[in-house]
C-alpha positions, 0 to 999 in steps of 0.5 A: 489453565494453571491456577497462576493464569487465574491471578494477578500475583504469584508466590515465588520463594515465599515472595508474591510477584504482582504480575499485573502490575509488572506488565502496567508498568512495562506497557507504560514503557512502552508507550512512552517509547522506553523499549529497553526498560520495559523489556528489563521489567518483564525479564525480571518479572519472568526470571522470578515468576516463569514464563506465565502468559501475561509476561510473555504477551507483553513482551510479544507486544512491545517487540511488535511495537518496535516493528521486530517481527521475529521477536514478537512471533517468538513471545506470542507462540510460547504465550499460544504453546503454553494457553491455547485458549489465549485468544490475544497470544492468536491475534498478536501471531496473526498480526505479525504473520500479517506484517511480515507477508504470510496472509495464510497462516496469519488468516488461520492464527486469526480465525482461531483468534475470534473463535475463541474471542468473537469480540476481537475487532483487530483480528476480525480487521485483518481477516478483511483485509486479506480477505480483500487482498485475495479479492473476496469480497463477500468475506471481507464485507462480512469482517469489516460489518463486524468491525463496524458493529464492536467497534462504532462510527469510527473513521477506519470502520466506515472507510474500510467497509467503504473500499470492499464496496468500492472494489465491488463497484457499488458507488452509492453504497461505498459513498453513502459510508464515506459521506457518513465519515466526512459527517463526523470527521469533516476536519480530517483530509483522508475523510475528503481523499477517500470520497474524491478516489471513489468519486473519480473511479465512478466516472465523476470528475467533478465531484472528484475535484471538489472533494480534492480541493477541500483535503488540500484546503485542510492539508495544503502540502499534501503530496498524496492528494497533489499527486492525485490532482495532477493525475486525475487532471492529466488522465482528462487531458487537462494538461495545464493543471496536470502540469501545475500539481506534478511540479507542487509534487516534484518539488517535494518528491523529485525522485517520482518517476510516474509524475516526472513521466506525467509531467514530461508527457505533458509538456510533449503534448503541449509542443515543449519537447525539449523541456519534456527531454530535459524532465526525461532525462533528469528523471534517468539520472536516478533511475536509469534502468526504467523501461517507461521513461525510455520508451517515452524518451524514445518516442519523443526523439523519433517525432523530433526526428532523431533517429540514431537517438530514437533508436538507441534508447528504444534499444535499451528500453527493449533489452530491459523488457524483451517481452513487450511488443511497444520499445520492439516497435519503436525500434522498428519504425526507427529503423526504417525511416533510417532505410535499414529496411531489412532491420526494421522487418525484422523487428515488426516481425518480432512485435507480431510474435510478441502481440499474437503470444500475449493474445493467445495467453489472454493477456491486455498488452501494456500502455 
């Protein structure tokens, strides 16, 4: 490391630069959202000093503020290139590999971070969570205990560790962490959604709706736990909440396939087809080409007897997705109450190709 890193001020054409100074001053730009300040502060300051580290992790940092992953890559690889030993120059690399879908190299960019600053919180958060992407457990629990440990109680390191845990399916321990958080944060809805998911993956739907109902207490408009009520509530055939919470949803987010497909199954259950078709079909009107919404349409038409319709719409639900066996079979039995008897043959035939291919592969057919 040159005797410039080691520092705050350098000495450039017999006038000192404070190069620390420089770099407070253009993260508090930063921060107050002046972007284009602040980077004209620290190109003078590298114009004038060169290209010293500090500059150029500030510069990385801003551009990484401002979402540019390409920039910020570019500032914090000439801050690595010109100190290796420059574990946030590692950490800052990591993140953006991270951001931009490249878990391998930000893992090793991080690795190489908290080697070379054990402390380093943020790196070690990122290793878990791609750590957990990949669906180790054991690695992402070890980086989110390291979190805990340098960074305290705080709700993000408690909720973390939470899900590695979860994942594992330790209920106790992964509630005994989200209870801790709702101690100390019990006016924060996250802290009360997180315990209701973990609530409801254990099996225990009652506690998952109180814990439910106290973040919507907190946050009465948010679309997040609304929809988790409306799904938790149709997922145990409680159709008249479902219905209840998926419309809340709807008149928010109108473009929620999944809740309009909930809502509209919801409504055929109750024996209100029409109203069900009508949900379809302004569903469709956005989304045209989803192969779940047609095959629900299709279903529907089929037990209201509709048979040219049935037919039509499992035919463009089966050329959508010519590899699952459910639209194939619709067709089929469409087909046959049609009389079209050698039709319909035929396309049970391909629904047992379909089924024995998707056995001997070991794959779980799609509901």
């Amino acid at each position: 490391m040159g005797l410039a890193l080691l520092t705050s001020s350098v000495s450039v054409g017999g006038e000192t630069v404070d190069v620390a100074a420089v770099v407070r001053q253009a993260r508090g730009l930063f921060a107050s959202g002046e972007y284009n300040d602040g980077i004209m502060v620290l190109e003078q300051a590298r114009e004038n000093a060169g290209n010293l580290t500090p500059i150029l992790l500030a510069l990385g940092d801003g551009y990484q503020t401002m979402k540019l992953w390409g920039e910020a890559a570019h500032f914090y690889r000439q801050a690595a290139a010109r100190d290796s030993s420059s574990a946030p120059a590692w950490s800052g690399l990591g993140r953006v590999l991270f951001e931009t879908q490249k878990p391998d190299s930000a893992r090793l960019a991080l690795l190489r971070a908290v080697r070379l600053d054990s402390a380093d919180s943020p790196a070690h958060g990122l290793l878990g969570e791609i750590a957990l992407e990949k669906g180790d457990l054991d690695t992402a629990r070890r980086s989110f205990q390291q979190v805990l440990k340098l960074e305290g109680e705080t709700f993000h390191s408690l909720t973390d560790l939470a899900v590695v845990y979860e994942h594992a399916s330790d209920w106790d321990a992964a509630r005994k962490l989200l209870r801790r958080a709702e101690e100390l944060y019990p006016r924060q809805e996250e802290t009360h959604y997180n315990l209701a998911v973990l609530e409801s993956q254990a099996g225990r739907f009652h506690e998952a709706v109180l814990e439910a109902n106290q973040a919507l207490a907190l946050a009465p408009d948010n679309l997040e736990v609304l929809r988790f009520l409306g799904v938790l509530y149709f997922e145990n055939q409680v159709c008249n909440e479902a219905i209840r919470y998926f419309r809340r949803v709807l008149a928010e987010s109108p473009t929620d396939t999944d809740v309009r497909i909930g809502l509209a199954s919801c409504l055929h259950e109750q024996g209100h087809s029409d109203e069900a078709v009508q949900e379809l079909e302004s569903a469709m009107s956005e989304t045209p080409r989803d192969y779940d919404l047609l095959l629900l349409m299709a279903n529907i038409r089929l037990e209201q007897n509709r048979l040219e319709d049935a037919l039509r719409t499992a035919g463009r639900a089966a050329a959508l997705d010519s590899l699952r066996p459910d639209a194939h079979y619709l067709v089929g039995l469409a087909l046959r109450r049609m009389g079209r008897e050698v039709e319909a043959t035929r396309a049970f035939a391909r629904v047992d190709r379909l089924r024995a291919r998707s056995d001997s592969a070991g794959v779980k057919e799609p509901n």
